[in-house]
N, C-alpha and C positions, 0 to 999 in steps of 0.2 A: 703605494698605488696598486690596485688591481690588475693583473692583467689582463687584456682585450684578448681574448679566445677568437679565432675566427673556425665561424661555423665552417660545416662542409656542405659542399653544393647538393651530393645528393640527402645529404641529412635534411636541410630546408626541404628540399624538394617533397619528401616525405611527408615531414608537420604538416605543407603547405597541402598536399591533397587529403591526408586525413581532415585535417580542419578547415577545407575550406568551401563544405556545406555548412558548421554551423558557424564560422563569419558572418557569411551572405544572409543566413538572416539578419544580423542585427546592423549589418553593416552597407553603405552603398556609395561606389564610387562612382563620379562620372568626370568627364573630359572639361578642359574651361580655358579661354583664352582671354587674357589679359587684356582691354582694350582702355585701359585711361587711370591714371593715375589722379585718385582721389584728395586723399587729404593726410594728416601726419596727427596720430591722436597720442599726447605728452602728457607730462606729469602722472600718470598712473600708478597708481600702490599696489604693482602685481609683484611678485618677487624671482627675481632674472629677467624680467622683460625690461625693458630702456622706453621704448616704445612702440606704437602699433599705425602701421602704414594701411590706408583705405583703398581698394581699388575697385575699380569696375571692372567685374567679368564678364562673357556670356557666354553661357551653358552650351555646349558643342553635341552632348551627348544625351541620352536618358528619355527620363518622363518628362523634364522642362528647356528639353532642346530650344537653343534658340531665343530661352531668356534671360535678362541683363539682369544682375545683381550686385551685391557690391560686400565686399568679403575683408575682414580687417586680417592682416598680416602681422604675426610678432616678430617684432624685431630682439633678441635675445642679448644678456650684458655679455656671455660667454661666447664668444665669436664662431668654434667651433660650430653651435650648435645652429645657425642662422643659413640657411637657403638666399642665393640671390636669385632673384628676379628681377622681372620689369615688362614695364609696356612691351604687347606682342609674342610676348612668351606663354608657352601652352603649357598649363598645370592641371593637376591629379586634386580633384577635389571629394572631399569627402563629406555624404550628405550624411542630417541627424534629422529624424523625426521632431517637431517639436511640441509646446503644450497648445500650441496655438492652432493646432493640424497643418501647420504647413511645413518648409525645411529650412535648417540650416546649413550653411558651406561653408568648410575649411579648409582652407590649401596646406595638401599636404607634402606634396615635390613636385617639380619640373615633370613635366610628359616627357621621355628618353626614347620613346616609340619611335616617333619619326627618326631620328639619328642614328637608332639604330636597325632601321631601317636602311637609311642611305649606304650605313656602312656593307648591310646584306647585299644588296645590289651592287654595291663598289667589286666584293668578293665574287658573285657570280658571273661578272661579266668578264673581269681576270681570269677564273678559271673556263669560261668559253672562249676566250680573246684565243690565250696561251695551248690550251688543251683540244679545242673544240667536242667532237664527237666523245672523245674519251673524257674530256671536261663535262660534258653532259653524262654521260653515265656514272661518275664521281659522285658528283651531285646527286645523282639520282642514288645514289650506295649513300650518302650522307643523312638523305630523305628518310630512306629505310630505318637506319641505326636509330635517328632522334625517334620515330616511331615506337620503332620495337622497346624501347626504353622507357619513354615515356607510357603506349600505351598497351605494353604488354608486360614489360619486367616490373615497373611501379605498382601496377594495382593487382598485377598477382602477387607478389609480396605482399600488397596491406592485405589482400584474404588468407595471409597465412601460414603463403606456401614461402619451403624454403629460400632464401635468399641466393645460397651458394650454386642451389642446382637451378633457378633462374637467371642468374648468371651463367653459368655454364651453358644452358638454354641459347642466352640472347646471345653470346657472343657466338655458339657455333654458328646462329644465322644470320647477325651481320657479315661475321666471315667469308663465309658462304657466297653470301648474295652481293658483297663488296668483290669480291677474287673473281667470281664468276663474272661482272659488269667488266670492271676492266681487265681481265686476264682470258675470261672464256673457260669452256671446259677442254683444256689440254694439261698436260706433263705441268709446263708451265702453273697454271691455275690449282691445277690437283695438290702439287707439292706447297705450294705456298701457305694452302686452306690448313694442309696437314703440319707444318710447321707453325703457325698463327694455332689451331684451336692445342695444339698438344702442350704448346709454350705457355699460352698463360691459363689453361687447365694446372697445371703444375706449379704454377707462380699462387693460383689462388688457392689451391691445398694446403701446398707447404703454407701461407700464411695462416690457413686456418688452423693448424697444429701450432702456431706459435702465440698465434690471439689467445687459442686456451691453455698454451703452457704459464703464459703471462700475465695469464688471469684478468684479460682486457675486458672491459664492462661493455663497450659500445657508443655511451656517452662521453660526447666531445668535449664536454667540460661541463660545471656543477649548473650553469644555467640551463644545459638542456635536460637536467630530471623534473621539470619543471612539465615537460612534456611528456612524462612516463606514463600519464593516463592515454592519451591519444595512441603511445605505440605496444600498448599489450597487444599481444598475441607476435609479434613480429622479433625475430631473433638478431639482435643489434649488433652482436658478437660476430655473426654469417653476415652483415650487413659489411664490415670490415675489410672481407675478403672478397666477396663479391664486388664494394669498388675498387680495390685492387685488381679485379679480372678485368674490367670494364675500363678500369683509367690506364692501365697497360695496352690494351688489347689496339688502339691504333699505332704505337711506337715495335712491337711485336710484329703486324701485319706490315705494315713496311719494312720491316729487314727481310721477313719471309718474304717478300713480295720483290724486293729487290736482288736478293739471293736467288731466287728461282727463275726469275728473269733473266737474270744472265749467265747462271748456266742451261737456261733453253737456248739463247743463242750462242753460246760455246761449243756444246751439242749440234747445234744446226750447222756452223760454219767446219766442225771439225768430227764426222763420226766417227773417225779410228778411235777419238777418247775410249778408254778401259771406266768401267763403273768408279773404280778407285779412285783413276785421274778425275774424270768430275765429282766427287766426294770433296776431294784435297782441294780442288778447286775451288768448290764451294766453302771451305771451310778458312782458305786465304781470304777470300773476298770478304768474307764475316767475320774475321778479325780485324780488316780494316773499317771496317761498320762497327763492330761495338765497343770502336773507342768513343767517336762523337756520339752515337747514341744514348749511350748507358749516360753522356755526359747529359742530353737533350733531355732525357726521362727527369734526371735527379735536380735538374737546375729548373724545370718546369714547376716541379713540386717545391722547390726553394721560392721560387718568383711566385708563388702562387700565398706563401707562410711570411714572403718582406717584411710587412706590417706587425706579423707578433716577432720577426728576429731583431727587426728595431725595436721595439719595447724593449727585449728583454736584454739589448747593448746598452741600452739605456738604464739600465737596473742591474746591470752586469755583478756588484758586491753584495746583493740581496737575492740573488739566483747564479748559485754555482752550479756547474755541471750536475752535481748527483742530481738534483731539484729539477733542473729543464728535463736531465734524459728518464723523470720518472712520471712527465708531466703523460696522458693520459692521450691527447690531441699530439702529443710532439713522436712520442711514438710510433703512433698511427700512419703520420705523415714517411716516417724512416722506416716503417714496413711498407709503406707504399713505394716508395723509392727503390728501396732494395729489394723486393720482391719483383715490383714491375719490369727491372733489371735482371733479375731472374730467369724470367719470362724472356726478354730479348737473347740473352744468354742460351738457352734450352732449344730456342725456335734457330739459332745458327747449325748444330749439327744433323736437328730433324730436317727443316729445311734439304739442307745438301742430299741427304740419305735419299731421300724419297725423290727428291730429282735426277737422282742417280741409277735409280730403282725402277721407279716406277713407268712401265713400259705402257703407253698409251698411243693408238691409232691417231697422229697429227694431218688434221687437212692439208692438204696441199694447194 
């Protein structure tokens, strides 16, 4: 059996905006909500299908908002591959020109929208409940990053530009503008920003010296050369290291951030401290942080690969060690991991240094 490669998030995300001007032409989705349950159409000579279920929809969205159709559903012999539905349930429909000038609809998944919606709002209101004022500015440092990423690291990469140094880029000013919201511009703040951007600077170099010792292509596995025309111009290789900068960089900024925070108030409650004594301090504190952490980074990226570690326990005498640790995608995942650890690692002594050091005029 094949193995199931699981794509990477920012890899989709890529395809997904080079290609998804010329979808939209050919292609058109709108909104539809399930309201009655038609009929059951049997005996069919289709091959995998069992049979096909009729319902009545109506159109929620588009150019034919608001009107009733009626949309047949395959039900499939291979269980796998079958979507449940039912009355009342909102699905993703997807329209086809036909010869007739009018359209066809086919259901093609449940609408996730709402749900994942509810769950948004679940999250924001925990972090206002729990955090408030500082839970708002979080938020607000959260707003930023998906921004900057989405609409300034993703599309300067597809014009061209390099990957590493927009990485480099985006994270100095999530950093920035995250430290700065909740920390302010103090000792505190300053040392964190400068532990956070030095740590995974360093985390995504060293990886890129090992992506080209190792001769890594870029592509996640043999389905996505499939997509090689879509990403000329864009260097797949920096793309490696760059999400290594970015998937680090909030596991990094919490240790900096929790390291600098308490020796600002170790400092505040105790100024005889010597530079040293808060150094050493900081550096006690950060060894007890980079036990669970480095554990939080590595078992994220595990929890994140379950699905192909079960496969391939599952396949265990048809894929020995040499085989999995030369797979392409499995790699990747363990420069991520131990790079990004890296980075936590790097950001514990910087961190201390510069909270140590760095002499800054605190409000009173």
């Amino acid at each position: 059996m094949e193995v199931m490669q699981i794509k990477k998030m920012i890899f989709i995300l890529f395809v997904f905006m080079l290609g998804v001007s010329a979808f939209s032409q050919g292609e058109t989705y709108e909104r539809g909500k399930i309201i009655k349950y038609v009929d059951r159409l049997e005996g069919l000579e289709e091959e995998d299908v069992e049979y096909r279920d009729v319902y009545e929809i109506k159109i929620t969205s588009g150019r034919q908002k608001g009107d009733m159709i009626k949309v047949e559903f395959p039900h499939f012999l291979e269980e796998a591959y079958n979507i449940r539905i039912g009355v009342g349930d909102r699905v993703v429909l997807y329209s086809e020109l036909n010869e007739e000038g009018g359209y066809n609809y086919y259901i093609t998944d449940l609408d996730k929208r709402w749900p994942l919606a509810t769950v948004l709002v679940i999250f924001i209101l925990i972090v206002l409940f729990l955090s408030k004022l500082k839970g708002l500015k979080a938020l607000l440092a959260l707003f930023f990053a998906v921004f900057t990423i989405f609409y300034f690291f993703v599309p300067m990469i597809i014009r061209g530009q390099s990957p590493i140094l927009m990485a480099i880029t985006s994270t100095f000013l999530i950093s920035a503008v995250t430290i700065y919201l909740v920390a302010g511009n103090n000792v505190k703040g300053l040392s964190a920003a400068a532990g956070t951007f030095i740590g995974v600077t360093i985390a995504g170099l060293l990886s890129y010296v090992y992506t080209n010792y190792m001769k890594l292509t870029g592509y996640v596995d043999v389905d996505s050369l499939s997509y090689a025309d879509m990403l000329k111009g864009i260097d797949l290789k920096q793309l490696i290291s760059a999400g290594i900068l970015l998937g680090s960089l909030g596991a990094v900024m919490d240790v900096a951030m929790s390291i600098s925070s308490s020796l600002y108030e170790l400092k505040e409650h105790h100024k005889e401290l010597s530079k040293y004594q808060i150094f050493k301090s900081g550096m006690n504190i950060g060894s007890d942080i980079i036990g669970t952490m480095v554990n939080t980074l590595i078992l994220a990226y595990v929890g994140s690969s379950l699905f192909t570690i079960i496969l391939f326990m599952l396949q265990k005498e048809s894929f020995p060690l040499i085989r999995i640790l030369n797979y392409e995608f499995i790699v990747v995942e363990i420069l991520r991991s131990l790079f990004g650890s890296i980075g936590i690692l790097v950001a514990v002594p910087v961190t201390s240094y510069f909270a140590a050091n760095i002499n800054v005029k605190r409000p009173r």
